[in-house]
DSSP file (Angstrom, degrees, kcal/mol; ACC not computed):
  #  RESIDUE AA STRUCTURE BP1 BP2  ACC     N-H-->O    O-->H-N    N-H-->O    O-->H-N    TCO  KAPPA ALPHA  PHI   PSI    X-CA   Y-CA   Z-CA
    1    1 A X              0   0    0      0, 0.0     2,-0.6     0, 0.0     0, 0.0   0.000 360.0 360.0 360.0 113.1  -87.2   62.3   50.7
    2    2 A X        -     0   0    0      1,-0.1     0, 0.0     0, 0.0     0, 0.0  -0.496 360.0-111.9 -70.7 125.3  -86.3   60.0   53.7
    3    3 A X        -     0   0    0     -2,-0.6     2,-0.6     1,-0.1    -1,-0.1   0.327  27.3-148.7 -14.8 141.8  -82.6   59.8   55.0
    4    4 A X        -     0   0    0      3,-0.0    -1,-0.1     5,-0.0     5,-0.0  -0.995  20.1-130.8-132.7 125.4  -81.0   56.2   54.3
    5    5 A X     >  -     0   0    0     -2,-0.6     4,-1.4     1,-0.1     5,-0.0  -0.090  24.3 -97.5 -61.9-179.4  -78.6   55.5   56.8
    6    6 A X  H  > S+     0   0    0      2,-0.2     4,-0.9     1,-0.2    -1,-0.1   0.615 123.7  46.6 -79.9 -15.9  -75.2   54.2   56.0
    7    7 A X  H  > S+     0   0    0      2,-0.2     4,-1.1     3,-0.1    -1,-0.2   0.814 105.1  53.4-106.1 -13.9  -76.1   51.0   56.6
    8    8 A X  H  > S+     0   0    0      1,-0.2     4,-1.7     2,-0.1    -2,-0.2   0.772 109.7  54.2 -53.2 -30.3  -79.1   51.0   54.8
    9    9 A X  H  X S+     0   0    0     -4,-1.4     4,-1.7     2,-0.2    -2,-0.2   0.739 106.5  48.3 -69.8 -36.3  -76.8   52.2   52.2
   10   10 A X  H  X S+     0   0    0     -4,-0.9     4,-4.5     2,-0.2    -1,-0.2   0.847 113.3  54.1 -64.0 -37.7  -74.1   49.1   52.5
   11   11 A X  H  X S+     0   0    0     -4,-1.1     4,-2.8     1,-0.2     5,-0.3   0.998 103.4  45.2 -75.0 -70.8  -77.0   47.1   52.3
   12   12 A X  H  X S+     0   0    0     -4,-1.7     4,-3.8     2,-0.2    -1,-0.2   0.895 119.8  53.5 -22.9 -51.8  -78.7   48.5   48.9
   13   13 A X  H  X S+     0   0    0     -4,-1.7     4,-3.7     1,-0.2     5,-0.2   0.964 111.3  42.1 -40.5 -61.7  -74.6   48.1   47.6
   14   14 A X  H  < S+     0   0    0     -4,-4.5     4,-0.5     2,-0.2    -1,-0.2   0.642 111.6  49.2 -63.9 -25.9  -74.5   44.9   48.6
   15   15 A X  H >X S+     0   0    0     -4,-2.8     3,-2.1     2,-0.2     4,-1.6   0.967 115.1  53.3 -73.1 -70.5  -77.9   43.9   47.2
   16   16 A X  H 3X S+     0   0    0     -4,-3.8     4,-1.6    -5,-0.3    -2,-0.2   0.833 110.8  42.3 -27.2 -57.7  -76.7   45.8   43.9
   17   17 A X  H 3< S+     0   0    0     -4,-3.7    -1,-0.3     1,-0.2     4,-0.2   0.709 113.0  51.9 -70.6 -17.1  -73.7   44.0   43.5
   18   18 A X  H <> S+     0   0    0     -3,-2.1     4,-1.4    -4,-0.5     3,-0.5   0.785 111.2  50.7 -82.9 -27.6  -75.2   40.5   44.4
   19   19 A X  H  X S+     0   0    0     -4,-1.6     4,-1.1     1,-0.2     5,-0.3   0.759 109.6  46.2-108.4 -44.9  -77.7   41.2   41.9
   20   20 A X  H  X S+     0   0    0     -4,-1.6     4,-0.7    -5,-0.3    -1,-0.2   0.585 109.5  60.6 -88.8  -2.5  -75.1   42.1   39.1
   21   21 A X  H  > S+     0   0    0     -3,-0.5     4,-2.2    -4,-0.2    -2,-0.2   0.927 103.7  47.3 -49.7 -61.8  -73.3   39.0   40.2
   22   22 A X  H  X S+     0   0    0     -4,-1.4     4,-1.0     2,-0.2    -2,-0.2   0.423 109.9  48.0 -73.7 -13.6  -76.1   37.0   39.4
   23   23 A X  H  X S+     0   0    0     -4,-1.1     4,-5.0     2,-0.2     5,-0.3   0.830 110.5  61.6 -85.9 -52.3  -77.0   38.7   35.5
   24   24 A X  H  X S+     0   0    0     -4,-0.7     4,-2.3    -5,-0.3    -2,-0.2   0.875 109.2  36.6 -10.6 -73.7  -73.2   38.0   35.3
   25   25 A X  H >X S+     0   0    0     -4,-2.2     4,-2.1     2,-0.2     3,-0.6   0.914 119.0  48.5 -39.6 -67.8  -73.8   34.2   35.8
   26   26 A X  H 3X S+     0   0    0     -4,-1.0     4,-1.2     1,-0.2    -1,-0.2   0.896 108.8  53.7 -53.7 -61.0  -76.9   34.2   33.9
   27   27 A X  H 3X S+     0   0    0     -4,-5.0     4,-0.6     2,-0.3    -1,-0.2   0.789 109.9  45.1 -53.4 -30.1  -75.3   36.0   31.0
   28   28 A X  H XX S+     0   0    0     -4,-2.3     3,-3.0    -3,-0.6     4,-2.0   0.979 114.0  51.0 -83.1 -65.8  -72.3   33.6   30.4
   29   29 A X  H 3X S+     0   0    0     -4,-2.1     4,-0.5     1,-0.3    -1,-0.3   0.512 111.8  50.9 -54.3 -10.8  -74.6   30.6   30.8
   30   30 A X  H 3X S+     0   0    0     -4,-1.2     4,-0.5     2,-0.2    -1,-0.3   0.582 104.1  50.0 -34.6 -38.6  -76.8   32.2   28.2
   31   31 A X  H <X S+     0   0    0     -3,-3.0     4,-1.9    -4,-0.6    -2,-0.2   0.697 111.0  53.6-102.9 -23.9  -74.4   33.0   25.5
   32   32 A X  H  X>S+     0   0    0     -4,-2.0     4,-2.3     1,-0.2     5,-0.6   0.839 107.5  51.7 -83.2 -12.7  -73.1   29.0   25.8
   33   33 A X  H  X5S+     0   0    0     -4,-0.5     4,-1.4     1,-0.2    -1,-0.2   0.907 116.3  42.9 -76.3 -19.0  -77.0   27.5   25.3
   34   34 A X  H  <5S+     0   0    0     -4,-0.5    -1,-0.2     2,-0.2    -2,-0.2   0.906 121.6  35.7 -96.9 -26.1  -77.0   29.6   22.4
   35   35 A X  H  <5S+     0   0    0     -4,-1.9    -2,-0.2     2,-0.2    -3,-0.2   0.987 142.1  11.5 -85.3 -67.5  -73.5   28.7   21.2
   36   36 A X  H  <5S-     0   0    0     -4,-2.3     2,-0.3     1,-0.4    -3,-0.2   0.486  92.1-140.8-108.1 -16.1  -73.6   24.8   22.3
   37   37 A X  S  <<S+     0   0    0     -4,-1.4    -1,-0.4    -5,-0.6    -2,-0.2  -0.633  78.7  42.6  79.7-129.3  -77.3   24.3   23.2
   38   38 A X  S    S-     0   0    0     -2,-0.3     2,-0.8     1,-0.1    -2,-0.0   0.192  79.7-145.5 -38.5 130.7  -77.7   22.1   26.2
   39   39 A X        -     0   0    0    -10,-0.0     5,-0.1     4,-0.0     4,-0.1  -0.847  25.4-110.6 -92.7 104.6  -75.0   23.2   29.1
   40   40 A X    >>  -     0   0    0     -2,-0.8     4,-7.3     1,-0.1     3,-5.1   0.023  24.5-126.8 -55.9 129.7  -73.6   20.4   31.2
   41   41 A X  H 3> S+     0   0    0      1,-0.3     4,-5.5     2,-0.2     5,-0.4   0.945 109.3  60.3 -52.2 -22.0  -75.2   21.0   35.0
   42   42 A X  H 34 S+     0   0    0      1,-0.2    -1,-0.3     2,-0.2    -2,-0.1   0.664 107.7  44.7 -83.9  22.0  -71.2   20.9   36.5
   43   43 A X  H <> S+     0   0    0     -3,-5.1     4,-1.1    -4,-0.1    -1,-0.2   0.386 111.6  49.8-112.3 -40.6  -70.3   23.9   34.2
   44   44 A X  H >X S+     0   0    0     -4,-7.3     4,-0.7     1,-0.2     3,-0.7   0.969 107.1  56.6 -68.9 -40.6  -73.3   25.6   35.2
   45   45 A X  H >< S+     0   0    0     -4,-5.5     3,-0.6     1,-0.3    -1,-0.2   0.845 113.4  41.1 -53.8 -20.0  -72.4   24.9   39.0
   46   46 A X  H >> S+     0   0    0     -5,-0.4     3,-1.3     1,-0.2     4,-0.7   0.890 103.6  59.4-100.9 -13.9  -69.2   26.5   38.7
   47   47 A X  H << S+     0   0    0     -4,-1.1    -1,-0.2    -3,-0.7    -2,-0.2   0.466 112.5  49.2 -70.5 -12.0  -70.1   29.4   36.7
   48   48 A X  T << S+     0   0    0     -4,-0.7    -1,-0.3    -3,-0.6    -2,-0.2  -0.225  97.6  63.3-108.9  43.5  -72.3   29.9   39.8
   49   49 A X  T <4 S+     0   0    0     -3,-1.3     2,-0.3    -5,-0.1    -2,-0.2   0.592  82.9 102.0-102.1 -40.0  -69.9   29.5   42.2
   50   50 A X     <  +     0   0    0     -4,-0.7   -25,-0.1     1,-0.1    -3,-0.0  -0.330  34.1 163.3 -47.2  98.4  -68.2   32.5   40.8
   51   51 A X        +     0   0    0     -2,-0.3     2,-0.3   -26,-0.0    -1,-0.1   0.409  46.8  99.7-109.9  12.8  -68.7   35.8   42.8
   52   52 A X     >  -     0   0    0      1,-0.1     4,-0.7   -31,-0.1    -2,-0.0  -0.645  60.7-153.6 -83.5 146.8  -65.8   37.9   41.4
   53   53 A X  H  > S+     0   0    0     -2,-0.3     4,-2.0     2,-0.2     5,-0.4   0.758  94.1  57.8 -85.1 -49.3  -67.2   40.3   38.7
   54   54 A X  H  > S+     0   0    0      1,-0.2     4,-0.7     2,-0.2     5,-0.1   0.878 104.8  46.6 -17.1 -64.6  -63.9   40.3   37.2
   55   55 A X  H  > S+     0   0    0      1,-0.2     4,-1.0     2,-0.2     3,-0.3   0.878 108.3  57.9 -76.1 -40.0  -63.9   36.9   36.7
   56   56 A X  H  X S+     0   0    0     -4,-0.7     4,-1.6     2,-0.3    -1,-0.2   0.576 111.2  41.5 -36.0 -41.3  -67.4   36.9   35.3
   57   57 A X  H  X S+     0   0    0     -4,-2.0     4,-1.6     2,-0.2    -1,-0.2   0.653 108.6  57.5 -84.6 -22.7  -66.6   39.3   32.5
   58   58 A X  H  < S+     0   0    0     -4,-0.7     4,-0.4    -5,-0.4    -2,-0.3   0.904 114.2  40.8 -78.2 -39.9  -63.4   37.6   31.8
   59   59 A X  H >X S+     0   0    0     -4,-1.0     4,-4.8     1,-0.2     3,-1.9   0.997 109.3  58.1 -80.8 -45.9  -65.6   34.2   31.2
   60   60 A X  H 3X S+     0   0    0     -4,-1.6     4,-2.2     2,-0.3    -1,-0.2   0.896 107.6  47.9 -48.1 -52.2  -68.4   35.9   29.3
   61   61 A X  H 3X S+     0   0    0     -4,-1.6     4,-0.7     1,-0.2    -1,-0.3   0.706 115.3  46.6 -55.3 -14.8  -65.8   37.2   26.7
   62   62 A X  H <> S+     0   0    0     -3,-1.9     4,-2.5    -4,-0.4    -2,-0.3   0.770 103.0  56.2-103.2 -50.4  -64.7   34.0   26.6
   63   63 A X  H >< S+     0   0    0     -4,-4.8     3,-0.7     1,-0.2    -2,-0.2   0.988 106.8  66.1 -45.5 -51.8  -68.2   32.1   26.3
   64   64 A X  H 3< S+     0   0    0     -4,-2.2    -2,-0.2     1,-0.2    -1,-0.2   0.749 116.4  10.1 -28.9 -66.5  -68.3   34.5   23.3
   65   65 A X  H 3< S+     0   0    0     -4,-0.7    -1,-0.2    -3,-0.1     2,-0.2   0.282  90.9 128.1-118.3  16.0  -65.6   33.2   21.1
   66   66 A X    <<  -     0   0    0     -4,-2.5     6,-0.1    -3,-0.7     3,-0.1  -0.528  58.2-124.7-101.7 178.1  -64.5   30.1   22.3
   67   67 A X  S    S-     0   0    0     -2,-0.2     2,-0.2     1,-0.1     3,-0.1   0.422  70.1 -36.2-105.2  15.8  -64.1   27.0   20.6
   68   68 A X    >>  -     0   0    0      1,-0.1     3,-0.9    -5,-0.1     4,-0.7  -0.568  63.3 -83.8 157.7 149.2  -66.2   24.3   22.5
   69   69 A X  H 3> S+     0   0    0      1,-0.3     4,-0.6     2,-0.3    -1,-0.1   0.497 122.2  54.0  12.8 -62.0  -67.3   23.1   26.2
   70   70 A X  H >> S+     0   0    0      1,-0.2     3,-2.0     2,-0.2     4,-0.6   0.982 107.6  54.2 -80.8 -57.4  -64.8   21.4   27.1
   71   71 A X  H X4 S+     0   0    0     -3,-0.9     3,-0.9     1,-0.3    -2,-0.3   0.781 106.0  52.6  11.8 -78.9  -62.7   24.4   26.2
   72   72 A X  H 3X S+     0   0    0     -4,-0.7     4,-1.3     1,-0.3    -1,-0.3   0.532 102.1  57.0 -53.8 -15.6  -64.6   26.6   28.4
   73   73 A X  H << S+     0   0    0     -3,-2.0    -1,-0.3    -4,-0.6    -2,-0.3   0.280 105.8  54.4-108.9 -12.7  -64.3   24.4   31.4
   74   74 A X  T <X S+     0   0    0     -3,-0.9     4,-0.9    -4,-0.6    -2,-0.2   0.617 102.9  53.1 -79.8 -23.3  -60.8   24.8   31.0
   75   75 A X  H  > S+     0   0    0      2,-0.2     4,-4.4    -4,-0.2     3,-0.4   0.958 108.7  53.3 -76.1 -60.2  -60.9   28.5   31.0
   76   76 A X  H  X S+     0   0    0     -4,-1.3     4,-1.8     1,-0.3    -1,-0.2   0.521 105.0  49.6 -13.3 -25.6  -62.8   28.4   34.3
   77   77 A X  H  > S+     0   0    0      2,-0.2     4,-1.7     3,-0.1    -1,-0.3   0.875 117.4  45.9-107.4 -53.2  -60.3   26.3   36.0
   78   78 A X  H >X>S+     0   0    0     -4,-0.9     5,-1.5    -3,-0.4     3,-0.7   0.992 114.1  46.4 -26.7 -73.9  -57.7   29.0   34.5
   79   79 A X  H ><5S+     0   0    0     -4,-4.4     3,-1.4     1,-0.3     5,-0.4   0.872 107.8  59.7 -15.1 -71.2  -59.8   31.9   35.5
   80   80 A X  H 3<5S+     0   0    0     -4,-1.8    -1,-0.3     1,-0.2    -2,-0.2   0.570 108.8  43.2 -62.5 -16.1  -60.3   30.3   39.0
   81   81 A X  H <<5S-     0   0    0     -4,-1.7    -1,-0.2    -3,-0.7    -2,-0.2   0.282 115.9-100.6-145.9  57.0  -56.8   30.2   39.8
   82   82 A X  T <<5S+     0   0    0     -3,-1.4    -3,-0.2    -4,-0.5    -4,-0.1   0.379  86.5 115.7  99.4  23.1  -55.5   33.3   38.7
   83   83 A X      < +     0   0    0     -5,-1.5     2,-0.3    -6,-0.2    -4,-0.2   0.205  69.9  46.7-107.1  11.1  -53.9   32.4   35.3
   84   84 A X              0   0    0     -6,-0.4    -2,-0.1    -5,-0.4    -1,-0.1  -0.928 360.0 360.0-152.1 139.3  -56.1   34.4   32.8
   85   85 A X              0   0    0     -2,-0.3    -1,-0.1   -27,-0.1    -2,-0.0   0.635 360.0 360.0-148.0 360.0  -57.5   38.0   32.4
């Protein structure tokens, strides 16, 4: 087995966690086409703006049961500055 340096190693992390960013993202916008159909493009843009994992899970529970769009775009704005968890 070849040796991985320690910065090969940051890098593989960092690849991992960008990567789990990005199902994050994907997953929240997923669960609103299915809830609302179509998704308005500035709710996807901020929902990819998002690079906290935190915050990602916090909206994805929240695409889940909340009660419309406009709604969700409200949580977002919460989310994004620090007023829900």
């Amino acid at each position: 087995m070849r040796y991985v340096t320690s910065i090969e190693q940051m890098g593989i992390e960092k690849g991992l966690q960008q990567g789990n960013i990005q199902q994050g993202q994907i997953d929240i916008i997923e669960v609103l086409e299915v809830r609302f159909g179509d998704v308005p493009d500035t709710i996807t843009q901020q929902i990819q703006t998002i690079q906290d994992p935190a915050m990602l899970k916090t909206l994805h529970r929240q695409a889940i049961a909340i009660e419309s769009l406009t709604a969700f775009e409200q949580a977002i704005a919460l989310v994004q500055h620090g007023g829900n968890n």
